[in-house]
C-alpha positions in Angstrom: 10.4 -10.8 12.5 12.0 -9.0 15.1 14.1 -12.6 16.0 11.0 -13.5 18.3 9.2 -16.8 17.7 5.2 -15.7 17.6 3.5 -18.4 19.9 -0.2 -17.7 21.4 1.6 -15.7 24.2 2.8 -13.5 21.6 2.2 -9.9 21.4 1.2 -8.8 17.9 0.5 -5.3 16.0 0.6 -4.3 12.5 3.4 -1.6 11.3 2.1 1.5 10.4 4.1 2.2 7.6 2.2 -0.8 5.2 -0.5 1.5 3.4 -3.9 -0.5 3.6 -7.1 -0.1 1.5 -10.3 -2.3 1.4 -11.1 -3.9 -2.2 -14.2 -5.9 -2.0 -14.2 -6.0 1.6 -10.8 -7.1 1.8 -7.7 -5.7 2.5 -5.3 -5.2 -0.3 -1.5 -3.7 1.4 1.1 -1.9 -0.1 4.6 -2.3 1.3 6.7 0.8 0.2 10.0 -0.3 2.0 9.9 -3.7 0.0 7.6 -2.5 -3.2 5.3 -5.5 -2.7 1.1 -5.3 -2.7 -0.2 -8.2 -0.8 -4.2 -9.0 -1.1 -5.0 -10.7 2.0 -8.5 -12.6 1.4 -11.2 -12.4 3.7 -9.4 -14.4 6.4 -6.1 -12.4 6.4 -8.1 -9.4 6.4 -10.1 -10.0 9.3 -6.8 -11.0 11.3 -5.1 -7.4 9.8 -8.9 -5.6 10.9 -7.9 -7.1 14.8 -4.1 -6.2 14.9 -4.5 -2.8 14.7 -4.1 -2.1 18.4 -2.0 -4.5 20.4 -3.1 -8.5 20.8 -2.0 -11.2 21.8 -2.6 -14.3 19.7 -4.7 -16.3 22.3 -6.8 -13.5 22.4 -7.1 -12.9 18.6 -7.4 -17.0 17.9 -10.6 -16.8 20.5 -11.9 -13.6 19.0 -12.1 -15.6 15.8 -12.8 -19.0 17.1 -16.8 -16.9 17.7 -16.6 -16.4 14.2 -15.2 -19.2 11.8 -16.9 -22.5 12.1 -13.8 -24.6 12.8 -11.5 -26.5 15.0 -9.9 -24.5 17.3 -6.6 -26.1 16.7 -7.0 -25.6 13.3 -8.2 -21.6 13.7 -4.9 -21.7 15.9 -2.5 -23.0 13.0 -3.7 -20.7 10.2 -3.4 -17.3 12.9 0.2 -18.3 13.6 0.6 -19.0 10.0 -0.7 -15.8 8.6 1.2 -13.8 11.5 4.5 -15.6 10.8 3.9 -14.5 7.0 3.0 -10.8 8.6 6.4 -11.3 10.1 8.5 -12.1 7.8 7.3 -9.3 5.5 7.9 -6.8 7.5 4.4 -5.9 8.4 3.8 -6.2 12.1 5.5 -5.8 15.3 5.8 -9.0 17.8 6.8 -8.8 21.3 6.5 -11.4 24.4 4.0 -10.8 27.1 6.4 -9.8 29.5 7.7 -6.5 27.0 
């Protein structure tokens, strides 16, 4: 992950080596370095769809708090969980703000 906790401060941007395709309207990922696929669902997707240029989480939890009918804390849990699973597989880059 870079060694950098992601918090909603947190800079975030996918890795371009993961190849991506769309199945079904979701994204479906091939990591070559660790010969893994991942399918993301519709939620992951949309979050891998909004990382492709560089974001920082507060910014991508209120881009989909206009779109998912939920709690905001709640929207704000599952972004930091998917990006910390992102992370830990190798598929995105994190930086602080101040990078």
């Amino acid at each position: 992950m870079d060694g950098i906790e992601i918090s909603r401060d947190s800079i975030v941007r996918r890795r371009p080596e993961p190849l991506a395709t769309e199945v079904n309207d979701e994204v479906v990922l091939m990591n070559l370095e660790r010969d893994r696929c991942y399918g993301l669902g519709s939620t992951g997707s949309d979050i891998w769809r909004r990382i492709r240029e560089p974001i920082q989480v507060g910014n991508l939890t209120m881009q989909l708090l206009a779109v998912y009918d939920s709690v905001p804390g709640q929207i704000e849990a599952d972004v930091l969980r998917t990006l910390n699973q992102f992370a830990a597989e190798g598929l995105i880059m994190v930086s602080t703000a101040t990078e």
